[in-house]
SEKE-164658 format. One line per 5 residues: number of its first residue (from 1); their letters; for each residue x, y, z of C-alpha. Coordinates in Angstrom, 3 decimals, always signed. Each point is the difference from the previous one (the first is absolute). Layout:
NUM> a> X/Y/Z; ...
//
This chain:
1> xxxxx> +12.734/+190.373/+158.782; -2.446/-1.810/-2.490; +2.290/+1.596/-2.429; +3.145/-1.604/+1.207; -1.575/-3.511/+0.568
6> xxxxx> -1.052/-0.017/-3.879; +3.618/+0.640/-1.366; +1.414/-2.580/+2.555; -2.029/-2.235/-1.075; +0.609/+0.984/-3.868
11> xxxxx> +3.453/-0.523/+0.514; -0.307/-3.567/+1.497; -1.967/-1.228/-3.305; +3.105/+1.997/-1.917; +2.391/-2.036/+2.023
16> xxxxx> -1.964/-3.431/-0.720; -0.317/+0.072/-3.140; +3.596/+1.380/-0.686; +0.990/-3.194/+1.893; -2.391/-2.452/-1.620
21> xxxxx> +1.192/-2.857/-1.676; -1.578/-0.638/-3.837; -1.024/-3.013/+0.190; -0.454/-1.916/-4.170; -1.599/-3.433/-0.372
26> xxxxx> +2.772/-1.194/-2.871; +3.376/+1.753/+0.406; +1.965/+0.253/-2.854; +2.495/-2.393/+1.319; -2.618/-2.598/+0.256
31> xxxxx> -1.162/+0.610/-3.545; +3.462/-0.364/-1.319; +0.612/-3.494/+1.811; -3.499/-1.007/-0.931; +0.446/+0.729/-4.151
36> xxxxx> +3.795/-1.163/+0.551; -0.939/-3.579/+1.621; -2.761/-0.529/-2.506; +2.021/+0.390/-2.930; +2.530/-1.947/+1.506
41> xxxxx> -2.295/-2.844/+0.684; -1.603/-0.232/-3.233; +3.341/+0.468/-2.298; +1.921/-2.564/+2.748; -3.135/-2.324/-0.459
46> xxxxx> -0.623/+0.592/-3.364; +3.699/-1.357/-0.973; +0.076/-2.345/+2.706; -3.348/-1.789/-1.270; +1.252/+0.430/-3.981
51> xxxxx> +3.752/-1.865/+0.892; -1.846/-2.865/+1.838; -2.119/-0.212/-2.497; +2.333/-0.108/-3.196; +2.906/-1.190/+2.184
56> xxxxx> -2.447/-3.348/+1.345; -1.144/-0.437/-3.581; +3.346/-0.246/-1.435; +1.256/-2.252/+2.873; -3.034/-1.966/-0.750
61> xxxxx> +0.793/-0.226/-3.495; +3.893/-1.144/+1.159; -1.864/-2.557/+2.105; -1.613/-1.534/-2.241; +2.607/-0.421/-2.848
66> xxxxx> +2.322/-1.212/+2.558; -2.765/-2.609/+1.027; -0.526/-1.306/-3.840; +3.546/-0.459/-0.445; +0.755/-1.946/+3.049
71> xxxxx> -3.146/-1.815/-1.005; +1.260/-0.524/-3.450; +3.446/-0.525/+0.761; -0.863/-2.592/+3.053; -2.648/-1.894/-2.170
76> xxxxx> +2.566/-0.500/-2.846; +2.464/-1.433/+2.318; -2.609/-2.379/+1.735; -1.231/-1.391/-2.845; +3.354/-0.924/-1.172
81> xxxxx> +0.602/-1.733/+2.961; -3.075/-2.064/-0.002; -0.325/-0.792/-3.677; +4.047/-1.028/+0.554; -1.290/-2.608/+3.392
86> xxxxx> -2.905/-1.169/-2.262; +1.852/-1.138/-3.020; +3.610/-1.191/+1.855; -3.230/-2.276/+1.569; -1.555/-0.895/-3.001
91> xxxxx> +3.366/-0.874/-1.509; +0.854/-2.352/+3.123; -2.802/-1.551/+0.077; -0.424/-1.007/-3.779; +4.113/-0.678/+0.436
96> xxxxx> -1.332/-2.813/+2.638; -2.569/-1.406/-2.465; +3.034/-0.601/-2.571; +1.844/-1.587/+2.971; -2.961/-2.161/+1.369
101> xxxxx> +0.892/-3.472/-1.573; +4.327/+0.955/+0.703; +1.319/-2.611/+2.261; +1.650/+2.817/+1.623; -2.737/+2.079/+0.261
106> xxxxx> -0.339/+0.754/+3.829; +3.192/+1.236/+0.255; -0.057/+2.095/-3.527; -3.647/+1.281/+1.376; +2.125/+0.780/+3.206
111> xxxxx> +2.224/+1.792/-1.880; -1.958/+2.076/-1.844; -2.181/+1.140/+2.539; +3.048/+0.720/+2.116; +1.033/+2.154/-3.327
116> xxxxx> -2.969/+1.879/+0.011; -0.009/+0.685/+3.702; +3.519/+1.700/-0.279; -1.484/+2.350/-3.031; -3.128/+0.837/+1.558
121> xxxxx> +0.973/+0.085/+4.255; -3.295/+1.108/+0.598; -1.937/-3.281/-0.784; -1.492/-1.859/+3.055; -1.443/-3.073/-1.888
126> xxxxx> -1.779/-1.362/-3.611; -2.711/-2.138/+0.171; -2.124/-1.646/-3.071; -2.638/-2.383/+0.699; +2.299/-3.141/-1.552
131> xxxxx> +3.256/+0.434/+1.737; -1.786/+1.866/+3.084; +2.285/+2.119/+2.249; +3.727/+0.871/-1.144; +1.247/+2.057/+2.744
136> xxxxx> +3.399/+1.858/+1.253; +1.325/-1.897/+2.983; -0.546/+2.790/+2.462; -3.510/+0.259/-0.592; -0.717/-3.876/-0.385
141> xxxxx> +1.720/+0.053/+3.411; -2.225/+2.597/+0.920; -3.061/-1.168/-0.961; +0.055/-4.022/-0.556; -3.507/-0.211/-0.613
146> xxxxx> -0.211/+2.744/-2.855; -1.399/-2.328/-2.396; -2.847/-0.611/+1.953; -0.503/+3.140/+1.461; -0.005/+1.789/-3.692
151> xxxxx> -1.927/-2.681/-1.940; -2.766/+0.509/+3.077; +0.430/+4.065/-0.708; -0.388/-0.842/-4.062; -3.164/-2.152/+0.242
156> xxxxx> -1.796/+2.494/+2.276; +0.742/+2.893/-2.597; -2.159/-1.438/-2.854; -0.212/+3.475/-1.720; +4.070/-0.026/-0.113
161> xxxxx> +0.248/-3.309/-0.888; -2.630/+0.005/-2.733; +1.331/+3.232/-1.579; +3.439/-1.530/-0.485; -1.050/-2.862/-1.050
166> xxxxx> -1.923/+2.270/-2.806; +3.102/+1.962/-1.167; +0.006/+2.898/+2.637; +3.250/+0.441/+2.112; -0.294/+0.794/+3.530
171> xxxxx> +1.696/+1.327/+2.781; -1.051/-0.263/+3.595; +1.222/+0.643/+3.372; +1.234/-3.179/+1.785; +1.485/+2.040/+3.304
176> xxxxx> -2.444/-1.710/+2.530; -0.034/-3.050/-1.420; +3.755/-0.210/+0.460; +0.564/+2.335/+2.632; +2.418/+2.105/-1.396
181> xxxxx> -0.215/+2.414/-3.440; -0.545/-2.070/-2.518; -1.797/+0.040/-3.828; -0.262/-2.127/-2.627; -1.168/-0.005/-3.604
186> xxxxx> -2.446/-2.341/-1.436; -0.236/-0.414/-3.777; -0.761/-3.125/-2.437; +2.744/-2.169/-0.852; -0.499/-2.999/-2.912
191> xxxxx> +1.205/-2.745/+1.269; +1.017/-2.145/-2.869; +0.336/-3.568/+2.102; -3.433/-0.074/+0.343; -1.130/+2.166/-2.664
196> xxxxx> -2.104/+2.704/+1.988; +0.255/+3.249/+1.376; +0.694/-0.135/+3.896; +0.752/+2.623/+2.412; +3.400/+1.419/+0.770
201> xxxxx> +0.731/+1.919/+3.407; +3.183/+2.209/+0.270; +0.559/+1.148/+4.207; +2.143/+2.684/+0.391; +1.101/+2.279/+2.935
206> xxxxx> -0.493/+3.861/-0.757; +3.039/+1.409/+1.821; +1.762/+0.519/-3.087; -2.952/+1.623/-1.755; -0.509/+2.557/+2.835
211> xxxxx> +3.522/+0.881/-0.533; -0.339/+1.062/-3.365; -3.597/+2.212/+0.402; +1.267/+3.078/-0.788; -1.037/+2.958/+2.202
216> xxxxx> +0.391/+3.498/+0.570; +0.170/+2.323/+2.509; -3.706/-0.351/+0.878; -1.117/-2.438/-2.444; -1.224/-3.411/+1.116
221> xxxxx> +0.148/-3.153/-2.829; -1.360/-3.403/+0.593; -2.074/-2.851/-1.668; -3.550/-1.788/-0.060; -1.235/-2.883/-2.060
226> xxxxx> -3.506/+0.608/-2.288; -2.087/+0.046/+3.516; +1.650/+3.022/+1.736; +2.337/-2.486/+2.323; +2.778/+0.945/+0.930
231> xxxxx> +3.104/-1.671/-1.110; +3.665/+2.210/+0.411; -0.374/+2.642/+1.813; +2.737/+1.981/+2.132; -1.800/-0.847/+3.589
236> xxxxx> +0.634/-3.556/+0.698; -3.296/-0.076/+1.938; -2.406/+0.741/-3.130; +1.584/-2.805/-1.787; -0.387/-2.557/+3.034
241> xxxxx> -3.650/+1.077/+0.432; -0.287/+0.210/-3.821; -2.263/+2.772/+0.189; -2.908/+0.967/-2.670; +0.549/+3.571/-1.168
246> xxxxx> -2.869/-1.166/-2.439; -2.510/+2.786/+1.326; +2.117/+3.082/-0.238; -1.327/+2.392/-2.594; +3.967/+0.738/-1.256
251> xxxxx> +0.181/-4.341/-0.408; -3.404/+0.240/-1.606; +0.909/+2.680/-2.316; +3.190/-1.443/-1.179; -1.633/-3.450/-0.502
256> xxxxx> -2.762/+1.672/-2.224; +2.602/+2.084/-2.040; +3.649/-0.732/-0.488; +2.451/+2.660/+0.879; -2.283/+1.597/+1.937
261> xxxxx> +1.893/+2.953/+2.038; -2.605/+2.223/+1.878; -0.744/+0.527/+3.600; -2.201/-1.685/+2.517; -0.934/-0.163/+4.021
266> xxxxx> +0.612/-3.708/+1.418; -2.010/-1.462/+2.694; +1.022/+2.490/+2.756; -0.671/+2.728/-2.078; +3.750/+0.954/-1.143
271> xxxxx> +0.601/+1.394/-3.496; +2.848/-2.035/-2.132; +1.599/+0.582/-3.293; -0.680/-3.012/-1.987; +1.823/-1.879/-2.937
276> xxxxx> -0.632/-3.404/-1.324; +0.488/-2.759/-2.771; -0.460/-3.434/-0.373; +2.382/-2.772/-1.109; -0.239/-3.301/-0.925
281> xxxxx> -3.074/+0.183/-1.835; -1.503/+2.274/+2.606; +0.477/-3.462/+2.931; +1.860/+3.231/+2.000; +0.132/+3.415/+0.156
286> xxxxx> +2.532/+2.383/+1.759; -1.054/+2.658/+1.527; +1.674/+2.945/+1.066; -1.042/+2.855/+2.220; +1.005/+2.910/+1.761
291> xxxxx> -1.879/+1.595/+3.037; -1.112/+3.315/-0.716; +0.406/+1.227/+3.536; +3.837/-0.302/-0.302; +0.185/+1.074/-3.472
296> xxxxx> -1.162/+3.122/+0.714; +1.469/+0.334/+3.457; +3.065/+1.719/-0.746; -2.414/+2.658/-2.101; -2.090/+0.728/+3.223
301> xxxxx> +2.604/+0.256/+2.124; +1.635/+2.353/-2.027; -3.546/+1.838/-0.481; +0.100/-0.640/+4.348; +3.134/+2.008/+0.042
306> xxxxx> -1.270/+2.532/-2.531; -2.967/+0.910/+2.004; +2.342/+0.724/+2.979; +2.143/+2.088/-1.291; -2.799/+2.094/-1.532
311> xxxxx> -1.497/+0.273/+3.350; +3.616/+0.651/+1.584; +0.163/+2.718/-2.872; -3.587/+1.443/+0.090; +0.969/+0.539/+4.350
316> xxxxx> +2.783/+1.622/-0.497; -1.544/+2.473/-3.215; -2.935/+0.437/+2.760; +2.743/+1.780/+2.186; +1.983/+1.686/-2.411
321> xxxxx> -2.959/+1.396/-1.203; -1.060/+1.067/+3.538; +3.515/+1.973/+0.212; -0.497/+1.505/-3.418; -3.799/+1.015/+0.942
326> xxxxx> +1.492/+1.890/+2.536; +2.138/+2.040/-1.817; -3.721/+1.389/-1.840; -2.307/+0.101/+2.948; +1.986/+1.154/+2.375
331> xxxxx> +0.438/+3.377/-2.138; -4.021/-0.066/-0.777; -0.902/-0.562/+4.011; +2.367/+3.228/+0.749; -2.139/+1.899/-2.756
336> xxxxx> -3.457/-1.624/+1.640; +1.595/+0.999/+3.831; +0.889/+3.801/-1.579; -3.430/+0.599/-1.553; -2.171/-1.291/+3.265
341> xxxxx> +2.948/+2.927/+1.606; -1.308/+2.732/-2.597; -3.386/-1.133/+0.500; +0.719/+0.596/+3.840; +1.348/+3.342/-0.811
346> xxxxx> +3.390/-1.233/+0.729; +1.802/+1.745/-2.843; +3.499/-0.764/+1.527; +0.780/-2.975/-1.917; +3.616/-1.125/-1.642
351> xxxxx> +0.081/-3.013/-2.304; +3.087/-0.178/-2.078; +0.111/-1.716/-3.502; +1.854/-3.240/+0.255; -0.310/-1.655/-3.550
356> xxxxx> +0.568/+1.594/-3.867; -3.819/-1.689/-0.595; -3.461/+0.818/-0.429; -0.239/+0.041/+4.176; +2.770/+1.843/+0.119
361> xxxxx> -1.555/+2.858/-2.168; -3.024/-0.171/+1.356; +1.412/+0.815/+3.456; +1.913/+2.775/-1.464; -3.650/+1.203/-0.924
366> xxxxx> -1.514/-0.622/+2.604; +2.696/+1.722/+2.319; -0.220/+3.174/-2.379; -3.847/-0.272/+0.360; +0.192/+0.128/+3.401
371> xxxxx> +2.525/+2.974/+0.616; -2.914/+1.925/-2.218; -2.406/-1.257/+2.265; +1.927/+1.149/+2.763; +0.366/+3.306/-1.153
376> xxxxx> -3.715/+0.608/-0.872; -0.873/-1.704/+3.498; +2.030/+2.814/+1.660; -1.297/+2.798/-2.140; -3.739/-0.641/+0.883
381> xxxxx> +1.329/-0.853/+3.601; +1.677/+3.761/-0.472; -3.077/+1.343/-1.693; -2.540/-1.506/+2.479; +1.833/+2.665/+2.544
386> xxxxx> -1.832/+2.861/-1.335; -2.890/-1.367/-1.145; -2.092/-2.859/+0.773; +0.900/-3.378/-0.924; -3.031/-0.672/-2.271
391> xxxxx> +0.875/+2.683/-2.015; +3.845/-0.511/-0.593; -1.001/-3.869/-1.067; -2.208/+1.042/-2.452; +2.504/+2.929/-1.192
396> xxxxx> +2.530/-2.965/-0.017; -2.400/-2.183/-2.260; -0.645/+3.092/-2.285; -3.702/-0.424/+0.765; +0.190/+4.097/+1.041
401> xxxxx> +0.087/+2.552/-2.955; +3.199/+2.709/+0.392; -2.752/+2.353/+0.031; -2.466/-0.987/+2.488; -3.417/-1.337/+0.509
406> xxxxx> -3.012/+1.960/+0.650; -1.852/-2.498/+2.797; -3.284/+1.403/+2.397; +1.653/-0.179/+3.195; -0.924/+0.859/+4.081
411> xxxxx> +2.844/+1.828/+1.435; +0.452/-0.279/+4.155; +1.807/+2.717/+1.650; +0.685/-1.287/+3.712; +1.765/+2.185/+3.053
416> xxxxx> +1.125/-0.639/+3.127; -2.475/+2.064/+2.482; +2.687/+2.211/+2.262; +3.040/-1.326/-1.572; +1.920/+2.814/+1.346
421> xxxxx> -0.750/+0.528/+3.178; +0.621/-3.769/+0.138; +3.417/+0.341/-1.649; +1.063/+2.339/+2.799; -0.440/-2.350/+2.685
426> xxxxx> +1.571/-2.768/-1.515; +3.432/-1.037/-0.801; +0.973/-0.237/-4.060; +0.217/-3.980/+0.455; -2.775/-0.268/+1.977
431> xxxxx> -1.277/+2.181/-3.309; +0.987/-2.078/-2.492; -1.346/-3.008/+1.737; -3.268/+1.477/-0.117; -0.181/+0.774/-3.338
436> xxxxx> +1.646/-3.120/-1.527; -3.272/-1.528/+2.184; -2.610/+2.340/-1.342; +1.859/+0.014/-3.497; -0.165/-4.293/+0.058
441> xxxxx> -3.401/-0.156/+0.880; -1.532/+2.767/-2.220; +2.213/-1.709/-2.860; -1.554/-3.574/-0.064; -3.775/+1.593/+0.284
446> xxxxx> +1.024/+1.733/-3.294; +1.657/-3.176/-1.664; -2.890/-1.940/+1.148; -2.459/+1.624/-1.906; +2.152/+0.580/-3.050
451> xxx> +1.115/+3.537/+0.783; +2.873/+2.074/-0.466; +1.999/+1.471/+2.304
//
């Protein structure tokens, strides 16, 4: 019975471990994916890093040529106009000295001012400190006091007034003193009738000049006077609060060194392309400037969209390559399952080759292995018939020599006492009952202690 129990119980751990899953920390599949996605993140990164880079620097390079010839292009232009206002001005006004003793004289002056008006639209008003305020009817209508309210502005400026009166033109920001967008230039006029140099004022409204600051698609052009004030500028409200750009480094840069072009953060912090020159004998610069931001904005979008598709791309390689892992593990797990079979003693096993590859020969092998295995198993399972199992294993191994070993040895000779007279009482099962009984028992006392049967 103890007998019986044992190879039970033998042939549960048999059937266990036939039916034992191997269980590997890093499946093959997961390798794959893992080497795949790496490679694919550092060669998708890699490029993705080198275009922004090269692509940004390029479009940074763009940017700022583009900036320096709007800059160029838009200072040209500008000073034309204003050296143009300055000396149709100048011409009027030493026109009127000629005139000043003509009987006819107010309405020649009249005339000529009304002439000068129709060249240059954009003039508000002239004032010198002789003839005072010669304005355009709208605005005299519009302001009546202007005399008085710009001689008041003039004497509180002494630093203006004093450097005009020493040779230096000027240009300022009148906006809040008129209420609407206004500039003027200042500059010394010789005034021949009494034989000294006065000053000469020339108003003008800045509608037309914003008109022709050329821009681009995200370039920004406008105009300050030698302290950083704003003076044309595309938003009206900069001009009306005539704001000092004075302390920005780009303004500070460009004043320090003409055609400057670099970059540099304003107040808040935001990066701008920068391109400047002066005119006039540096009374104004113009500036132009490009946010950085929205230069490069198309760039990281498209680096945005980049970055997705990789991602879209590396997802759908992860699962293509799950598939394709398949098609090699799935061949190795049916050559794991078949070996824990053989090591079960299960020697039935049938794995056909389903690829031309290395797996596929190596199943062929394996299958040809295990037929030989088969055959062996079933010899020694043949040869452990007649003698005892020990023995036909190590016959099997070749660890016994053809022709013998000499070994000291006990031999046991065991009988059944009355066997015979036993045998006649009982039936032949009943017989072979008893002796399969006696024959079990007497069996595993010899296998126990190493013995031969």
């Amino acid at each position: 019975m103890e007998m019986e129990e044992e190879i039970k119980e033998e042939q549960k751990k048999e059937k266990k471990k036939k039916n034992k899953k191997i269980k590997v920390g890093f499946p093959i599949s997961f390798k794959l994916i893992t080497i795949f996605s790496i490679l694919v993140i550092c060669v998708l990164g890699f490029s993705t890093a080198m275009v922004y880079y090269f692509v940004s620097d390029d479009e940074g390079k763009k940017a700022q040529t583009n900036n320096q010839d709007i800059n160029t292009r838009t200072s040209q232009t500008i000073q034309q106009l204003f050296q143009n206002v300055q000396g149709n001005v100048n011409g009027y006004l030493n026109t009127l000295l000629v005139l000043e003793d003509d009987i006819t004289y107010e309405e020649k002056a009249s005339l000529l001012f009304a002439d000068l008006c129709n060249r240059n639209p954009e003039i508000a008003f002239i004032y010198t400190s002789q003839k005072g305020i010669i304005g355009e009817a709208d605005f005299l209508k519009a302001h009546p006091s202007a005399l008085g309210m710009f001689e008041n502005w003039l004497n509180t400026n002494d630093k203006i007034k004093n450097a005009v009166l020493y040779g230096r033109n000027r240009v300022e920001n009148i906006s809040q003193l008129f209420q609407e967008p206004l500039i003027c230039i200042l500059f010394n006029h010789y005034n021949s009738e009494v034989g000294k140099n006065e000053i000469a004022v020339v108003g003008f409204s800045v509608q037309k000049y914003i008109d022709v600051l050329s821009t681009g698609t995200y370039n920004t052009t406008y105009i300050i006077n030698e302290d950083g004030k704003v003076l044309i500028h595309p938003d009206n409200t900069k001009i009306m609060n005539a704001e000092d750009f004075s302390k920005l480094a780009g303004i500070k840069a460009i004043k320090e060194k003409d055609n400057q072009q670099s970059i540099y953060a304003d107040d808040k912090g935001v990066e701008w392309f920068y391109a400047g020159e002066p005119i006039l004998d540096r009374t104004m610069y113009v500036v132009t400037c490009a946010d950085k931001a929205v230069v490069f904005e198309t760039i990281q979008k498209t680096t945005y969209w980049i970055v997705l598709i990789s991602v879209a791309v590396l997802f759908f390689a992860i699962i293509i390559i799950r598939f394709f892992s398949r098609s090699l593990t799935a061949p190795i797990e049916r050559l794991v399952d078949a070996t824990s079979s053989i090591e079960a003693g299960d020697y039935d096993i049938h794995i056909k080759a389903r690829t031309h590859d290395e797996i596929g020969y190596l199943t062929k092998n394996f299958m040809n292995m295990t037929v030989g295995l088969s055959e062996r198993q079933r010899l020694m399972t043949s040869f452990s018939k007649f003698t005892n199992r020990i023995v036909a294993e190590k016959a099997a191994s070749g660890e016994l020599d053809l022709g013998g070993v000499t070994k000291r040895a006990t031999i046991f000779f065991s009988d059944i006492r009355s066997f015979t007279a036993m045998s006649e009482k009982l039936k032949p099962q009943e017989i072979v009952d008893f002796l399969n009984d006696y024959m079990t028992r007497m069996v595993n006392c010899v296998t126990r202690t190493n013995g031969v049967v």
